[in-house]
MARSE-618725 format. One record per residue (C-alpha): x negated, y negated, z negated; chain; residue in one letter; residue number from 1. Coordinates in Angstrom, 3 decimals, padded with zeros to 6 digits. Example, Ala and Ser with C-alpha at 12.3 -4.5 7.8 and 13.67 -1.06 7.14 Angstrom:
R        x        y        z dotor drense papa
R -012.300  004.500 -007.800     A      A    1
R -013.670  001.060 -007.140     A      S    2
//
This chain:
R        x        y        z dotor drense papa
R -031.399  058.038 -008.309     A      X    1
R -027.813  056.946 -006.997     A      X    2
R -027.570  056.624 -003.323     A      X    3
R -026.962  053.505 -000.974     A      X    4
R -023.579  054.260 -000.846     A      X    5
R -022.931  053.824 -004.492     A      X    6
R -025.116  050.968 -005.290     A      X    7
R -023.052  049.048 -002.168     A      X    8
R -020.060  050.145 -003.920     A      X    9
R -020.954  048.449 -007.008     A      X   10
R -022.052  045.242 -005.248     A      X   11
R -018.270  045.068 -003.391     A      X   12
R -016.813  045.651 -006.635     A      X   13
R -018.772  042.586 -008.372     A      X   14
R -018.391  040.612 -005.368     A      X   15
R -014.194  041.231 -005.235     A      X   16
R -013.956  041.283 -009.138     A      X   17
R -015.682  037.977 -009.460     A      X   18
R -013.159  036.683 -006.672     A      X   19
R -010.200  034.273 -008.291     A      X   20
R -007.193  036.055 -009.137     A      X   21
R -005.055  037.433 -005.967     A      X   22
R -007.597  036.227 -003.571     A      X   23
R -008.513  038.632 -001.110     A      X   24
R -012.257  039.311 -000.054     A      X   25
R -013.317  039.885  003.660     A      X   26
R -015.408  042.772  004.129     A      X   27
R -017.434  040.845  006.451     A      X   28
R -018.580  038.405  003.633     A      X   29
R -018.976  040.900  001.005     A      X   30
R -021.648  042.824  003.957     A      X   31
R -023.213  039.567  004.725     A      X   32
R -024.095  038.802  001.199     A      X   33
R -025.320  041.870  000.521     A      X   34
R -026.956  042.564  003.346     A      X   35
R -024.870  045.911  003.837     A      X   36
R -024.266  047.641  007.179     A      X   37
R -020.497  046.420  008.207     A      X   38
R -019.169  049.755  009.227     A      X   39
R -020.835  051.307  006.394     A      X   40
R -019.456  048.972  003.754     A      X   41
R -015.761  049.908  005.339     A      X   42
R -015.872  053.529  004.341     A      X   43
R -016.940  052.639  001.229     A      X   44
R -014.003  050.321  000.140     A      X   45
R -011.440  053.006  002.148     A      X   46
R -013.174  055.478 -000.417     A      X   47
R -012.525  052.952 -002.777     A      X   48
R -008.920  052.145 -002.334     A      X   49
R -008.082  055.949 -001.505     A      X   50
R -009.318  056.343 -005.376     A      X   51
R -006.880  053.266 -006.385     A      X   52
R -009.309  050.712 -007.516     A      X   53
R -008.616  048.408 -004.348     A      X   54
R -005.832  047.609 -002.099     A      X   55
R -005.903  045.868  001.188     A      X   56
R -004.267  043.118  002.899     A      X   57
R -004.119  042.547  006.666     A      X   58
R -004.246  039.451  008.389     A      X   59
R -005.509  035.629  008.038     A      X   60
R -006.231  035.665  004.615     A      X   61
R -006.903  039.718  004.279     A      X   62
R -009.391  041.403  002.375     A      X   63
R -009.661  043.580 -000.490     A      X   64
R -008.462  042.792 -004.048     A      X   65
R -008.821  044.499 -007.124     A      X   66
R -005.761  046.974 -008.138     A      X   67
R -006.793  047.513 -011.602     A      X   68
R -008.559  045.091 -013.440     A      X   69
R -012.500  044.815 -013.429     A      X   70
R -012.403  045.961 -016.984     A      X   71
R -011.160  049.387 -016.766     A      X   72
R -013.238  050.809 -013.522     A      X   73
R -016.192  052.475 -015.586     A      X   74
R -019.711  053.041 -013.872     A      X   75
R -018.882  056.576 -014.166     A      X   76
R -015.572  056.605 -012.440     A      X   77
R -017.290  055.037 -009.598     A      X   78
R -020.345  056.655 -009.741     A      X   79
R -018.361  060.538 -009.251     A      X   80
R -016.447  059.133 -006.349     A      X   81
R -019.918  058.663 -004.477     A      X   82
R -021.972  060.936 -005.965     A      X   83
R -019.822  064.045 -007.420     A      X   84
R -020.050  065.632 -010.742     A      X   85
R -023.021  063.855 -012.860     A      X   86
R -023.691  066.862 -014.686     A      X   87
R -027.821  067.521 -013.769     A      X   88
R -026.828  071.523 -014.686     A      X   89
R -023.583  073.359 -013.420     A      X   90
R -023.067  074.824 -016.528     A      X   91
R -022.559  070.955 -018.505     A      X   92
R -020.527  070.083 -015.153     A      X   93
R -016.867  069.207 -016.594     A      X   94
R -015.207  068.720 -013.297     A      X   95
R -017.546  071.383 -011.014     A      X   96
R -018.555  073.834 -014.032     A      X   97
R -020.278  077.154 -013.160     A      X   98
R -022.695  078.989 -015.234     A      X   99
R -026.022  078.942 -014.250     A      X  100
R -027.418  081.889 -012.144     A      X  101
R -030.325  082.786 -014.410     A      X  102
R -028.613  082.340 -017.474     A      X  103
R -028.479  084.987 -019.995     A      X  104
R -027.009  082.689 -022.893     A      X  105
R -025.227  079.120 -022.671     A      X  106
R -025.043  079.652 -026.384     A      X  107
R -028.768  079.888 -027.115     A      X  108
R -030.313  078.516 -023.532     A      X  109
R -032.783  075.111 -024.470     A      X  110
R -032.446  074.167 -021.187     A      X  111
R -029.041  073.317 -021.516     A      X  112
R -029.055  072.018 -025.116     A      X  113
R -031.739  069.430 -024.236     A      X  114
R -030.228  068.009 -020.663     A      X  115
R -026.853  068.183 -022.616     A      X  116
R -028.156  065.756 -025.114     A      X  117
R -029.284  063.690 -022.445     A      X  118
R -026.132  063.918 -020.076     A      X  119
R -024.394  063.523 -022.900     A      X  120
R -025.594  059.885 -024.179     A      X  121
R -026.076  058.391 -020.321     A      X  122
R -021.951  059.780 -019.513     A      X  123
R -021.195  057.791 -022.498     A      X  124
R -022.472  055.027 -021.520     A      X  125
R -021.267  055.290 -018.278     A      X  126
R -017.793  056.021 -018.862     A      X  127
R -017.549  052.990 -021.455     A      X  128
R -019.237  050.655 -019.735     A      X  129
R -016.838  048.760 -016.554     A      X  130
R -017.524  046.055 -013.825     A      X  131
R -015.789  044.089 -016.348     A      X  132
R -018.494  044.233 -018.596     A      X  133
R -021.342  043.832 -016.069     A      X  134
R -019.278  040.619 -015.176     A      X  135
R -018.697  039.260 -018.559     A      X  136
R -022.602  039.683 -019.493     A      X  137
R -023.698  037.920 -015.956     A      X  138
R -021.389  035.043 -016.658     A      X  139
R -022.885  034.786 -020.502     A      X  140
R -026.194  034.503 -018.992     A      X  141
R -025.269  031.793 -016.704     A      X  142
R -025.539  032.892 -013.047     A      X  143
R -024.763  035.057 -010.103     A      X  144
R -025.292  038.780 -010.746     A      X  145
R -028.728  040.070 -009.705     A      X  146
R -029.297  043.349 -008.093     A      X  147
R -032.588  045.074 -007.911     A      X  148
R -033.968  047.915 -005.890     A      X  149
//
């Protein structure tokens, strides 16, 4: 499972992406229609524009914009900056790799072969799907974006 703190990242995303071009969203809204703790929601756009997806503007009309388009921040990209490598085994990690301390073989260990196969399929989905996408298919069906759990 992803924690809070990612899930509330990808709602502020959605909710700044689906914003018209160059107009800035308050993190007050974005909290309110979420339902996310203020103070909470702050750290997670600072993480956000420290990773140069957002910027920031001060004053009347200040918020948070998109940097890069909606269409090339991936789930995955997201997902590491809250959550760290996504690897469920050190030794598949790309970013945090370390063999395992058990291991006698990465060569010939199952273990590894079968959560590889399965890290494997859900990083390429990850990586290649963006809030782009997620915003495209929402619009397609014809209404706000729904979030669950």
């Amino acid at each position: 499972m992803i924690s809070n703190k990612a899930r509330y990242a990808f709602r502020a995303l959605v909710a700044i992406a689906e914003a018209p071009s160059g107009e800035a969203m308050a993190s007050a809204d974005i909290a309110r229609r979420y339902a996310i703790p203020h103070k909470f929601l702050e750290q997670i756009l600072l993480d956000l524009r420290k990773a140069g997806i957002l910027e920031s503007r001060r004053g009347k009309s200040g918020g948070y914009t998109m940097l890069r388009p909606a269409d090339t921040v991936t789930f995955g990209e997201v997902l590491r900056i809250f959550e760290g490598p996504l690897a469920p085994l050190p030794c598949l990690s790309r970013q945090a790799y370390r063999q395992c301390e058990d291991c006698v073989d990465e060569r010939t260990c199952l273990i590894r072969r079968e959560f590889g196969r399965a890290y494997d399929a859900s990083r390429a989905v990850l990586d290649n799907r963006t809030i782009g996408d997620a915003l495209s298919e929402g619009q397609k069906q014809g209404g706000e974006i729904r979030w669950s759990a």
